[in-house]
N, C-alpha and C positions, 0 to 999 in steps of 0.2 A: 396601623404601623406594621412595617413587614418581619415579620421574627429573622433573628439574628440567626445565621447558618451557623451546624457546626463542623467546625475545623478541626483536623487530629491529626497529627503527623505521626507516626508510625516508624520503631525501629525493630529490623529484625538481624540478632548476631548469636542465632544457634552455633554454628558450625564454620565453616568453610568461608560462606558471603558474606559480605556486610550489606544492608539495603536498610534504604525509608519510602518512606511511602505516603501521601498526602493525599486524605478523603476529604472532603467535602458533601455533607446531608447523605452520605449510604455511597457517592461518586469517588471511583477514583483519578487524581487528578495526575499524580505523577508516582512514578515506581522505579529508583534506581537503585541496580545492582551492582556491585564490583567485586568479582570472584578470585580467588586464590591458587597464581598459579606454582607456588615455594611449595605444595603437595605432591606435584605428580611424581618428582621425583623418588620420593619414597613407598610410592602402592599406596597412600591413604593419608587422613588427618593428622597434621601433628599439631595435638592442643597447644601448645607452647607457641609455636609459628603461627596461629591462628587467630592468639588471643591480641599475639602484636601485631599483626596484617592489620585486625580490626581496629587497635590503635591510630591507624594511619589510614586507614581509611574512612571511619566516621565522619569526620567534620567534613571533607567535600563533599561524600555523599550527601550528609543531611543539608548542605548545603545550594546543592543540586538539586533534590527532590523538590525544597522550598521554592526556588527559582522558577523549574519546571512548572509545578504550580500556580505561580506568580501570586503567593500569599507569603506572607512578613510573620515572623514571628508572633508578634504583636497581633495576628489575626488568629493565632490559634486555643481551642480551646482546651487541650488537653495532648498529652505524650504518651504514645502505648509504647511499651518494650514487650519482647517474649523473653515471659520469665522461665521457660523450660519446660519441654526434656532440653538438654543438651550439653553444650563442652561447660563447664563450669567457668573455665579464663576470661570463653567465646560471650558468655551470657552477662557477665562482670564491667566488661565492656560497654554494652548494650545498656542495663541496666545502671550505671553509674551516668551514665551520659544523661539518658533520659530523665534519671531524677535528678539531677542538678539541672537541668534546662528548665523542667516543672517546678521546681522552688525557686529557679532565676525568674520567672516567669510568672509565679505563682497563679498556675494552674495546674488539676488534677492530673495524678498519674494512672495508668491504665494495664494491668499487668494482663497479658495473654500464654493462654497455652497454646503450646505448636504446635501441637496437634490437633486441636481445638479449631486454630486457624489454618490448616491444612484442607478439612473440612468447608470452611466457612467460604472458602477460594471459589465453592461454586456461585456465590452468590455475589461476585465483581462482576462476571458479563451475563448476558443472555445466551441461552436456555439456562433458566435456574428451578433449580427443584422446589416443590412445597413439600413441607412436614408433617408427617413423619418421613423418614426414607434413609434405605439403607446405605451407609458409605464404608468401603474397603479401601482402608488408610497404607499404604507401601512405601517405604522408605528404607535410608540404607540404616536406619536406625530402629523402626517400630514396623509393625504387620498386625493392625486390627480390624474387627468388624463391628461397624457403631452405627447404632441406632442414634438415629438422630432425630429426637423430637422437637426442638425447637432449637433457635441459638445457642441458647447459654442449656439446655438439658440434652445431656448425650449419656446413653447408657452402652458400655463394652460386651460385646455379644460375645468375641470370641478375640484371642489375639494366640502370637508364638510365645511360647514355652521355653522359649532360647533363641535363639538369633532371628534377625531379619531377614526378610526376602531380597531387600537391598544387599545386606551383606554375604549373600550366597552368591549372586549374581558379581560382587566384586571379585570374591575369594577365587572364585571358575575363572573368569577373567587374569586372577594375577597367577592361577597354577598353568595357565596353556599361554601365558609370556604375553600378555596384552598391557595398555596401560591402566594408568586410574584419570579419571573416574570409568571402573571398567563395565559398568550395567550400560552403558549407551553402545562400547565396542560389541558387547557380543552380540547387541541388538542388531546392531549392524550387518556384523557375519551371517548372524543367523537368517537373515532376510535369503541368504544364497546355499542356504546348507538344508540339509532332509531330517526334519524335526523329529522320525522313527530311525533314526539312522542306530543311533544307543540308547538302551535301558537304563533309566536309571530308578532306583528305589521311589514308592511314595509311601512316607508313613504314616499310620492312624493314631491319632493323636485327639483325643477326647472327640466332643460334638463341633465344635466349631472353632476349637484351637489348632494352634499350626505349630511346627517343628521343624527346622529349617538344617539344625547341625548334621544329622545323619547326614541327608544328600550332598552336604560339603563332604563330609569324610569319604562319602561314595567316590567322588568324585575326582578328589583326591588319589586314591586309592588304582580310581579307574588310569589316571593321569599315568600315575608309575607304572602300572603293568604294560600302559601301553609304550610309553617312552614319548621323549620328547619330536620325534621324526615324525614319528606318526600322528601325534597332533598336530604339528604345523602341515602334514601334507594333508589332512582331514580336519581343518578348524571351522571351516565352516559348519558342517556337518554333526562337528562335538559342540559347538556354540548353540545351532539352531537343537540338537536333541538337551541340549539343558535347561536351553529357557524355554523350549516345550512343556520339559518336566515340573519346573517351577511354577509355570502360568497355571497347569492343570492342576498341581496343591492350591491354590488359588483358588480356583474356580469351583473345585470341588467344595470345598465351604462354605465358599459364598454362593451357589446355587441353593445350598440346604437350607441356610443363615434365612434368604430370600422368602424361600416355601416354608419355613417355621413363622416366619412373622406377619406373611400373608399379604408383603409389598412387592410393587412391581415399577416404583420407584429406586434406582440402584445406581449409587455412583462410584467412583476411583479417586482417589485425592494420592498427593505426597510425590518424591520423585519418580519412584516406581511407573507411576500411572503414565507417564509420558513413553513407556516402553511401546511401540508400534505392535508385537505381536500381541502383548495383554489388549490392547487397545479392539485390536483386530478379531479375540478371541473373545471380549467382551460385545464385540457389534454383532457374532453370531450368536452367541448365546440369545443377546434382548431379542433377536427373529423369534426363536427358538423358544422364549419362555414369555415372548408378549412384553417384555421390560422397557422402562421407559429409563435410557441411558444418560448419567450426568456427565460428562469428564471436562475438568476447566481446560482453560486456552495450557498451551506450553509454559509461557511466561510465567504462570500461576501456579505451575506442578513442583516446580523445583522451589528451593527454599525462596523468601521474597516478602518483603514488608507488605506488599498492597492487602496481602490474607491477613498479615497483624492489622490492618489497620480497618479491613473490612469485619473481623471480630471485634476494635476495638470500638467500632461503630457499636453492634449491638448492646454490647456490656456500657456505653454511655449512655444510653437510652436507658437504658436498667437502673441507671445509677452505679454500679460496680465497679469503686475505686480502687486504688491500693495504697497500703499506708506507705509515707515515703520512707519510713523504716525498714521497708519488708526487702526481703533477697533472693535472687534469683533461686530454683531449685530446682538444678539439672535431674534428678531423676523423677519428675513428674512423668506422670502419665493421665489420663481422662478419668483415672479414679481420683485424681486430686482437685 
């Protein structure tokens, strides 16, 4: 008799998206996203707007992703949600949906970390890494360096001390009049501008931790003396020399992180990783150091259920339910 496959749908409403995502045995079958565009206007998230976009957006999506699919409720075996980091309204959403679908249904609930499944995104397509291997997590929320020994065992090498690399890369972006989401615009410029063009500060900041706020303030700082003329007639220029500076705090960590643990296994996960010069600054390095590079498709770098539901694969195989008592908790991190 043929063993019964398993089915797990998958929701992810950290922040901004709403998506689901339907795996089938380790495959993913369907991924649908519906992004938020009641943001731009403001430079950034606003949790309030976010938590009701997700409102209103839930039910087509997970209704879509199932279609996509072409599995029925009734064919599945379990609901992941991510339970956090993230907006607490955004994750409310998420997780009340799921566990009422999982008690309508009475099947197991699946709680994921997002950063956990940020990570785990390399393992929806091919080229997939084997374990151990180092992954450098970027986002406009988190900036870690994680040892990744198997699925469910990840140990924090190093992370920021204060803000994201994502959120430096917005803050530059909203002080020289770009919009939001501004880490893709200045990707953009900076493609056309002279990465030595300005200096800006790198700080030292323990062994393999990172500090993100200084080079805002730098930057800031730099913005005013210069005046606003001067940056729009030099944006490229100020774009390409800032996310120069940000790739090489990066990089310089993660080279060290690499040669301390003796891997030449090394991947990018989170939105960050989708930046073309990290990308491009990462394909010299692996020449350069012998490394064997991960980075997932686009699709998989930005926020997106197919990663919750490729973690929530592993952690079913484990066994690793969650009670349907339990509640989201926005300020997780991979120590939790």
């Amino acid at each position: 008799m043929e063993d019964k496959k398993v089915t797990i749908l998958a929701i992810e409403s950290s922040c901004d998206e709403t998506s689901a995502s339907v795996i089938v045995d380790g495959i993913v079958k369907s991924n649908v996203i519906a992004g938020q565009d009641v943001h731009s206007k403001y430079g950034g998230v606003v949790p309030e707007y976010a938590s009701r976009a997700h409102q209103l957006h839930i039910v087509p999506v997970v209704s879509e992703a199932l279609k996509n699919a072409g599995i029925n409720q009734t064919d599945l075996n379990a609901i992941a949600y991510t339970k956090g980091p993230g907006l607490l309204g955004a994750l409310l959403v998420g997780h009340s949906f799921a566990k009422g679908m999982a008690m309508g249904l009475g099947i197991p609930l699946i709680a994921v970390n997002h950063m956990q499944a940020h990570i785990l995104a390399h393992f929806i397509e091919e080229p997939k890494p084997t374990f151990p291997f180092l992954c450098l997590t970027v986002s406009g929320g988190h900036t870690q360096l994680v040892w990744v020994k198997s699925a469910t065992e990840l140990e924090i090498v190093g992370e920021t001390t204060d803000d994201a690399v994502g959120e430096a890369f917005d803050k530059a972006a909203k002080i020289v009049g770009l919009g939001y989401p501004g880490g893709p615009l200045v990707d953009k410029y900076a493609k056309q501008g002279n990465p030595k063009a300005f200096k800006f500060p790198i700080p030292e900041v323990g062994e393999f931790n990172y500090s993100f706020s200084g080079i805002k303030t730098a930057f800031l700082y730099f913005a005013k003396e210069k005046g606003a003329a001067f940056l729009q007639e030099n944006l490229a220029d100020v774009c390409a020399s800032m996310q120069y500076t940000l790739i090489e705090m990066l990089m310089k960590k993660l080279i060290k992180a690499a040669k301390h643990l003796g891997t030449t296994q090394v991947a990018i996960a989170g939105g960050v990783s989708a930046n073309s010069g990290l990308r491009a600054r990462l394909a010299l390095e692996a020449e350069k150091q012998g490394w064997q590079v991960f980075i997932p498709a686009f699709e998989y770098c930005t926020d997106n259920a197919a990663m919750v539901a490729m973690t929530a694969h592993f952690l079913y195989e484990e066994g690793q339910f969650a009670s349907l008592s339990e509640s989201p908790m926005p300020r997780l991190s991979l120590k939790d």
